[in-house]
MILUMZA-12052 format. One record per atom (N, C-alpha, C): residue number from 1; residue in three letters; chain; atom name; x, y, z. Coordinates in steps of 0.1 Angstrom, whole numbers, plus 5000, padded with zeros to 4 digits. Atoms other than C-alpha are relative to their C-alpha. Layout:
BEGIN
KOLLO seq type mol atom    X    Y    Z
KOLLO NUM  Ala   A   CA    X    Y    Z
...
***
This chain:
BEGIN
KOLLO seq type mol atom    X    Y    Z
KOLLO   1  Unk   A    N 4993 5000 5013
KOLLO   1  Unk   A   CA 3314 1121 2876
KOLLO   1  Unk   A    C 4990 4995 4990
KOLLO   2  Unk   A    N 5013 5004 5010
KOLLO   2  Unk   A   CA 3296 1116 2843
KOLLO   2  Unk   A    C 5008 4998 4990
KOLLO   3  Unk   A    N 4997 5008 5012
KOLLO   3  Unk   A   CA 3301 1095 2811
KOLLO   3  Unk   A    C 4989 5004 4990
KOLLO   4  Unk   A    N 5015 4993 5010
KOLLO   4  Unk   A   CA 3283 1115 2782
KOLLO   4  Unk   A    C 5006 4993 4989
KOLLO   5  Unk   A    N 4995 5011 5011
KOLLO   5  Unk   A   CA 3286 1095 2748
KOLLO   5  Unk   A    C 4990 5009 4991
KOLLO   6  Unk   A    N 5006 4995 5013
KOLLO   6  Unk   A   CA 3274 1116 2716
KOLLO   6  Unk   A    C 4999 4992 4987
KOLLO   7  Unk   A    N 5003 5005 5008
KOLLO   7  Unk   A   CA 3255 1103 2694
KOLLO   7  Unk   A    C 4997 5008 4985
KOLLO   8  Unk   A    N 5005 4992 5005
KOLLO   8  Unk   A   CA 3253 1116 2659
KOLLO   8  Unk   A    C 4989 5001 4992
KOLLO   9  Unk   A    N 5015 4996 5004
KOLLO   9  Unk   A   CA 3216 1127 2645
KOLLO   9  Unk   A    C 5000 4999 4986
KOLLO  10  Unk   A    N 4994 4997 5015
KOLLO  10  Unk   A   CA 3230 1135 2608
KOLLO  10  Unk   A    C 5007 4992 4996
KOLLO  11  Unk   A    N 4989 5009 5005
KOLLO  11  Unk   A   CA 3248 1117 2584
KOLLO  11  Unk   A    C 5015 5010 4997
KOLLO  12  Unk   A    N 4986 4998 5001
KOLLO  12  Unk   A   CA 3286 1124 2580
KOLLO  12  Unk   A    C 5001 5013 4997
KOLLO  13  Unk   A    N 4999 4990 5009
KOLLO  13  Unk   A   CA 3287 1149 2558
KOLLO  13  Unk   A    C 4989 5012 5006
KOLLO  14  Unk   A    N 5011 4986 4989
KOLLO  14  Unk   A   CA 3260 1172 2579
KOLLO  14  Unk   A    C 5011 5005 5013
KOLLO  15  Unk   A    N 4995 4999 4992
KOLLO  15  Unk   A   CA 3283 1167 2607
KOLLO  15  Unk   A    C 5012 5010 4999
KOLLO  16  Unk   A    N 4983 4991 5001
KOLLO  16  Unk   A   CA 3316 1179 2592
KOLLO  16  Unk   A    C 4997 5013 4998
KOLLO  17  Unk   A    N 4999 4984 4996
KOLLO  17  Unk   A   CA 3308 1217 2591
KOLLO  17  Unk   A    C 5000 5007 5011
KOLLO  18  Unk   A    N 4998 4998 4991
KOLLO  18  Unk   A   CA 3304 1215 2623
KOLLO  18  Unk   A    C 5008 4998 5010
KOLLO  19  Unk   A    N 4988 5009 4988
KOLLO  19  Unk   A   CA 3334 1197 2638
KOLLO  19  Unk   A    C 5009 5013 5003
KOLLO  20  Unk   A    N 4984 4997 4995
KOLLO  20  Unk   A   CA 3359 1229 2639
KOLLO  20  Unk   A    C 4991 5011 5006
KOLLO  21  Unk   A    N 5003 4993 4990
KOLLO  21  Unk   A   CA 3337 1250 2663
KOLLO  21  Unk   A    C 4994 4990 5009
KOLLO  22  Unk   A    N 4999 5013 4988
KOLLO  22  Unk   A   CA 3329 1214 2684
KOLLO  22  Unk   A    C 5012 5003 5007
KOLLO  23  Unk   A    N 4987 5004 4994
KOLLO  23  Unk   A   CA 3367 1211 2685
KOLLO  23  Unk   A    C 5003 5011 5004
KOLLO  24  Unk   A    N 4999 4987 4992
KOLLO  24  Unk   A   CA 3365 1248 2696
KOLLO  24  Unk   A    C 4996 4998 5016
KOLLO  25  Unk   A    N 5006 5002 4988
KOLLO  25  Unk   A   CA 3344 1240 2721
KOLLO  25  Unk   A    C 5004 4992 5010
KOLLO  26  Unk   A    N 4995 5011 4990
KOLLO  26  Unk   A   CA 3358 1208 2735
KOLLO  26  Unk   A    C 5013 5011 5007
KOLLO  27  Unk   A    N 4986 5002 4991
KOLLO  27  Unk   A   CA 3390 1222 2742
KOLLO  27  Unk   A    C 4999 5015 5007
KOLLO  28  Unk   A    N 5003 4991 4988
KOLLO  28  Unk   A   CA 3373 1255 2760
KOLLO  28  Unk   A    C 4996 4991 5012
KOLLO  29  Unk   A    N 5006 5007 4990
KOLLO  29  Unk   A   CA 3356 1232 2779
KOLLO  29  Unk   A    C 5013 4989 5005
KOLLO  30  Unk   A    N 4991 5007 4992
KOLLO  30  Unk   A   CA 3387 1208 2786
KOLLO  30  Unk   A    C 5014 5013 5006
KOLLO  31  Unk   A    N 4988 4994 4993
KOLLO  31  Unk   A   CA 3411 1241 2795
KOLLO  31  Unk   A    C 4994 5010 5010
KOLLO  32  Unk   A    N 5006 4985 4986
KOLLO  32  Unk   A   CA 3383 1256 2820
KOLLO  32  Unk   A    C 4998 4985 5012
KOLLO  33  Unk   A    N 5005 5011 4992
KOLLO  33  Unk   A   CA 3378 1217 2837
KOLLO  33  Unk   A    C 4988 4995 4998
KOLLO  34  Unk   A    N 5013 5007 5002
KOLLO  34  Unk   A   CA 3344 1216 2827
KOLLO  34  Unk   A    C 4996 4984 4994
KOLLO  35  Unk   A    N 5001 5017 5005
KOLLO  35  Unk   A   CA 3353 1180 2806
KOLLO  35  Unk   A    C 5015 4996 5005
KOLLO  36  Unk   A    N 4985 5009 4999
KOLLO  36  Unk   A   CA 3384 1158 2817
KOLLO  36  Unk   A    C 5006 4994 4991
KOLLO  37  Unk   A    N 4991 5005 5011
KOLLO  37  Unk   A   CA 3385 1145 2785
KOLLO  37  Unk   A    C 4991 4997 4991
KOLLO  38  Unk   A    N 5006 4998 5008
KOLLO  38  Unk   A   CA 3369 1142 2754
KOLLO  38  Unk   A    C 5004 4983 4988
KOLLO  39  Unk   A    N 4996 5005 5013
KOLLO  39  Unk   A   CA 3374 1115 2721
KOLLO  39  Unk   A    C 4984 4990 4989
KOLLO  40  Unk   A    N 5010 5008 5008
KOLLO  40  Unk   A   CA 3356 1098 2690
KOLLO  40  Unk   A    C 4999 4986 5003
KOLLO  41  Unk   A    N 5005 5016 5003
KOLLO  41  Unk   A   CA 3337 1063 2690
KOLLO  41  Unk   A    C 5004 4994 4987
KOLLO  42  Unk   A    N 4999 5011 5011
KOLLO  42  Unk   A   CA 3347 1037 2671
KOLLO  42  Unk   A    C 4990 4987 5001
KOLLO  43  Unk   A    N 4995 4993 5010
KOLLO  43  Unk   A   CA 3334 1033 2647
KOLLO  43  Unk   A    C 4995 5016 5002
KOLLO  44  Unk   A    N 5002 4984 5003
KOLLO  44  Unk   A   CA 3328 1074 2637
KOLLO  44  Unk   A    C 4987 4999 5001
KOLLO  45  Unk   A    N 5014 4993 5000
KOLLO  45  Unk   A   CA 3289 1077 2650
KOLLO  45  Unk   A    C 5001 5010 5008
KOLLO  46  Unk   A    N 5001 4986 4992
KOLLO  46  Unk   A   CA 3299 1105 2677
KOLLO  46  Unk   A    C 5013 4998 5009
KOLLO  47  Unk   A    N 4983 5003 4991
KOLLO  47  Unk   A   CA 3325 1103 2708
KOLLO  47  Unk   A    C 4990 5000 5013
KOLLO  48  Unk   A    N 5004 5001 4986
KOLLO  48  Unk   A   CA 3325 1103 2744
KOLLO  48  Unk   A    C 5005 5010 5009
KOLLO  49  Unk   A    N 4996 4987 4987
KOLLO  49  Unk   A   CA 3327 1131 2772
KOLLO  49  Unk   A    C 5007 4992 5016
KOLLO  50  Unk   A    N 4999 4999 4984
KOLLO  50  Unk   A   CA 3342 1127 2809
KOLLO  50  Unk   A    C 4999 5011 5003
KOLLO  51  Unk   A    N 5003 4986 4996
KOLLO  51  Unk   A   CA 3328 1152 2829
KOLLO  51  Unk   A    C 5003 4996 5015
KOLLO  52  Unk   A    N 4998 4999 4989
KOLLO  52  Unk   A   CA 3337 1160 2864
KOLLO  52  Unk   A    C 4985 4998 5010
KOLLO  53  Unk   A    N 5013 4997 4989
KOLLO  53  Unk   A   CA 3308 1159 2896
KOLLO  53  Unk   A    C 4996 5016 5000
KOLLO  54  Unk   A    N 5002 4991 4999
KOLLO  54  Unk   A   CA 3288 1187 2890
KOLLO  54  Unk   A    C 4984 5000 5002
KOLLO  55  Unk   A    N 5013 5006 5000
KOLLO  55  Unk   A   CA 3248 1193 2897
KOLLO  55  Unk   A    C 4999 4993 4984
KOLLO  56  Unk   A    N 5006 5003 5013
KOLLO  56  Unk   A   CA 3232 1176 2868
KOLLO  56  Unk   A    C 4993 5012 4990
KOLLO  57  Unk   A    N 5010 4992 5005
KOLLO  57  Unk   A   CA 3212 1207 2858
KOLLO  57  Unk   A    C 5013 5007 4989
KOLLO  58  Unk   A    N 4988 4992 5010
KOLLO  58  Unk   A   CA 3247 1222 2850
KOLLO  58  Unk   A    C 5005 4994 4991
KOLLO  59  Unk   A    N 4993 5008 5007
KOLLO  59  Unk   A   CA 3259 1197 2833
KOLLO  59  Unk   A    C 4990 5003 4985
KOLLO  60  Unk   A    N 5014 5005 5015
KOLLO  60  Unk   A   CA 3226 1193 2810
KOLLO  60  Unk   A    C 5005 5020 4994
KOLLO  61  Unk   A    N 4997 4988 5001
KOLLO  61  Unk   A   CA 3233 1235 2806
KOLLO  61  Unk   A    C 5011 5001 4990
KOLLO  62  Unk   A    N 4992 5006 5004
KOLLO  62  Unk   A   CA 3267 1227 2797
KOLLO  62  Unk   A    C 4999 4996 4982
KOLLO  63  Unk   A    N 5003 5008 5007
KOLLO  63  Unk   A   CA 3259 1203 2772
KOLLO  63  Unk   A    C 4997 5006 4991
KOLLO  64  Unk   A    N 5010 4989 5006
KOLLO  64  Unk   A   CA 3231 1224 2753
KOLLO  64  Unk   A    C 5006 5011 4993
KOLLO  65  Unk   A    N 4991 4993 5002
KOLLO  65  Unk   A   CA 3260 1246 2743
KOLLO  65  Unk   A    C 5011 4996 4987
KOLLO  66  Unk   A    N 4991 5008 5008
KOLLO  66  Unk   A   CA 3278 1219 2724
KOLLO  66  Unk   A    C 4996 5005 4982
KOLLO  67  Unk   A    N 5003 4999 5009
KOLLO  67  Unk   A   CA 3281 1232 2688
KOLLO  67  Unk   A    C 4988 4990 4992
KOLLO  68  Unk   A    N 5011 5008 5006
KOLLO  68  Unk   A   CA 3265 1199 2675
KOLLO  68  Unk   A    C 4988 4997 5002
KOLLO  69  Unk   A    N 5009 5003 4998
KOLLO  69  Unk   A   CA 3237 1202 2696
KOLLO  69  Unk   A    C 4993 5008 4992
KOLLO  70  Unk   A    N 5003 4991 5001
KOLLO  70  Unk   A   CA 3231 1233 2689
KOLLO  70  Unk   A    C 4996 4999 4978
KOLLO  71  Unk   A    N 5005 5004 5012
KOLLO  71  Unk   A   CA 3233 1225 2650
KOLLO  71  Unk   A    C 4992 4989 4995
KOLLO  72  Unk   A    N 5013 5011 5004
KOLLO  72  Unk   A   CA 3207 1197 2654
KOLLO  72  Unk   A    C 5007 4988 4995
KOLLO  73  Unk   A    N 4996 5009 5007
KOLLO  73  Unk   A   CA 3230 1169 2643
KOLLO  73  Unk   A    C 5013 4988 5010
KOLLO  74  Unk   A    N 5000 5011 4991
KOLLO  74  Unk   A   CA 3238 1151 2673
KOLLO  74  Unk   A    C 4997 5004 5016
KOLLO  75  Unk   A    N 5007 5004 4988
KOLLO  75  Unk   A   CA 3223 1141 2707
KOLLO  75  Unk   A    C 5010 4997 5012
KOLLO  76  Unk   A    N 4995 5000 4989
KOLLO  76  Unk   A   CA 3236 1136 2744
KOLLO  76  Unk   A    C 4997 4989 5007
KOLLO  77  Unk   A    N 5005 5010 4989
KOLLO  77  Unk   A   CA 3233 1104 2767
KOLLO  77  Unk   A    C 5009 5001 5013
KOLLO  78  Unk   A    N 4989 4998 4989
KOLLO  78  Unk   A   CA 3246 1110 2803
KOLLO  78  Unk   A    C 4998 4991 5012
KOLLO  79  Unk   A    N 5003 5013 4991
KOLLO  79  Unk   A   CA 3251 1081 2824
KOLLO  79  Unk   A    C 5014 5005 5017
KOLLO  80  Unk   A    N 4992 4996 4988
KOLLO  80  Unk   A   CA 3264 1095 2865
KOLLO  80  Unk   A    C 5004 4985 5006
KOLLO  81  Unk   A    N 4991 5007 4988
KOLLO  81  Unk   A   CA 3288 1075 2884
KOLLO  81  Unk   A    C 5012 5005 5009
KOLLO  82  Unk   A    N 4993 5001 4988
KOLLO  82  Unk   A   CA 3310 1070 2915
KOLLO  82  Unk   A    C 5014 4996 4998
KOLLO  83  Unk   A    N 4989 5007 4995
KOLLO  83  Unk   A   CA 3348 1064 2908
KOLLO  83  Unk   A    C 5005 4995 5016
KOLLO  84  Unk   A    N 4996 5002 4989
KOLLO  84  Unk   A   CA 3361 1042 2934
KOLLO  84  Unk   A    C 5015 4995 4996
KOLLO  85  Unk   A    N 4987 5006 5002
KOLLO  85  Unk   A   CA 3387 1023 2918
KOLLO  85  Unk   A    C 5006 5000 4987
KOLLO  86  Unk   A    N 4991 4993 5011
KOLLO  86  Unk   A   CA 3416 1035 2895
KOLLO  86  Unk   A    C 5015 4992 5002
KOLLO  87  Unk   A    N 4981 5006 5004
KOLLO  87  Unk   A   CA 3452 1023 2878
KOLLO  87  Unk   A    C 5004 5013 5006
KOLLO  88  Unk   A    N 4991 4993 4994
KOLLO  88  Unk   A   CA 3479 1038 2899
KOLLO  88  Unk   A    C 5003 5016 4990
KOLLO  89  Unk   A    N 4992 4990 5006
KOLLO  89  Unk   A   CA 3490 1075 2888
KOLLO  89  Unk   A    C 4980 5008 4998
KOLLO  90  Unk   A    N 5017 4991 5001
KOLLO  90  Unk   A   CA 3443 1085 2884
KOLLO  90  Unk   A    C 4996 5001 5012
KOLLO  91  Unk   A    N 5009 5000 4984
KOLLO  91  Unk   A   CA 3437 1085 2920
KOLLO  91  Unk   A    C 4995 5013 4995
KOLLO  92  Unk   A    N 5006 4987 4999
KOLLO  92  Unk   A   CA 3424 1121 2916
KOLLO  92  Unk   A    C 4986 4997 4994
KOLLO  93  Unk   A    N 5013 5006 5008
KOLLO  93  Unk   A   CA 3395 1107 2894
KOLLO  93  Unk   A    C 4993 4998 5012
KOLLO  94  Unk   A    N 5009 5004 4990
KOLLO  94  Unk   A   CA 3383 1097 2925
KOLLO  94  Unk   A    C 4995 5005 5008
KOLLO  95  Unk   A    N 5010 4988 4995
KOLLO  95  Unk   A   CA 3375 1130 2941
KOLLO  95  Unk   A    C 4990 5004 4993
KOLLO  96  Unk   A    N 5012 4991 5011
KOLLO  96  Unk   A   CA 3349 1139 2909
KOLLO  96  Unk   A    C 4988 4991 5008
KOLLO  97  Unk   A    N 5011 5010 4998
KOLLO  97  Unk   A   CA 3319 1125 2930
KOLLO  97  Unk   A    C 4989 5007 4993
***
């Protein structure tokens, strides 16, 4: 499983032309499985991905796709781990290795 956290490259106002083919994107990508779940950082510098166990190569593939990468105005950091332990009702979380 992977914890991707977007950073944004641009100031605000570079970003916003870009958010309604992002929010296109996210929610291809959360109604095919590819992200589990998506939202913004607080405060507003970017958001954070859950992504499922997948190779890394795909992931980074993936990624590279993301409108805002693609419009140069924000970046990707992807940190892999191991769910083991989850609040009752996420066990499933724990199959993404």
């Amino acid at each position: 499983m992977f914890i991707v956290t977007v950073t944004y490259t641009a100031p605000l106002e570079d970003v916003e032309p870009w958010r309604p083919a992002h929010g296109d994107w996210l929610k291809r990508q959360l109604s095919s499985g590819s992200l589990l779940m998506a939202g913004r950082r607080k405060p507003l510098v970017g958001g954070v991905y859950l992504a499922p166990g997948m190779p890394a190569a795909d992931l980074d593939r993936l990624l590279a796709t993301d409108p805002y990468v693609l419009g140069g105005v924000a970046e990707h950091t992807v940190l892999e781990f191991t769910p083991h332990l989850v609040v009752p009702g996420l066990e499933a979380l724990t199959s993404y290795e």
